[in-house]
C-alpha positions, 0 to 999 in steps of 0.5 A: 729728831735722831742723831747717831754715831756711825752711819744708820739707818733709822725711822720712827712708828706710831703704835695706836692702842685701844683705851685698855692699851691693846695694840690695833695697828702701827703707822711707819715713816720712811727709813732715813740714812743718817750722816753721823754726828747730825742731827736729821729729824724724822717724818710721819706724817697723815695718821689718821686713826680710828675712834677706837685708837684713842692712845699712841707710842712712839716706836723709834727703829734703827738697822745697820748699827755697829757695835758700839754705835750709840744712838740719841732720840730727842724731841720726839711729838706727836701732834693732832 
């Protein structure tokens, strides 16, 4: 979930990594424009890692920000 200030455009990656924590490869959802002051959830959906993409982080991404825009993530989860 992603709620901005102003007007942005925002989406949410999956950054896979081997046991030792060495990035392999990222899975990207859709950039969204969000309606200030509403909250919007974002999707990604189909990862499909590989046995050796044994851990994930959240990567959450925004363009257009103005100064002074703030943005709020909540609730991010990941679920196999």
């Amino acid at each position: 979930w992603v709620e901005a200030t102003a007007a942005v455009k925002v989406d949410i990656g999956v950054d896979l990594l081997t046991s030792s924590g060495s990035y392999v490869d990222t899975a990207d959802g859709p950039w969204v424009s969000l309606v200030p002051n509403t909250w919007t959830k974002l999707p990604l959906t189909g990862i499909k890692p590989t046995a050796n993409e044994v851990y994930a982080g959240l990567e959450p991404d925004f363009s257009k920000a103005t100064k002074g825009t703030v943005i709020y993530w909540d609730n991010m989860s990941l679920t196999s």
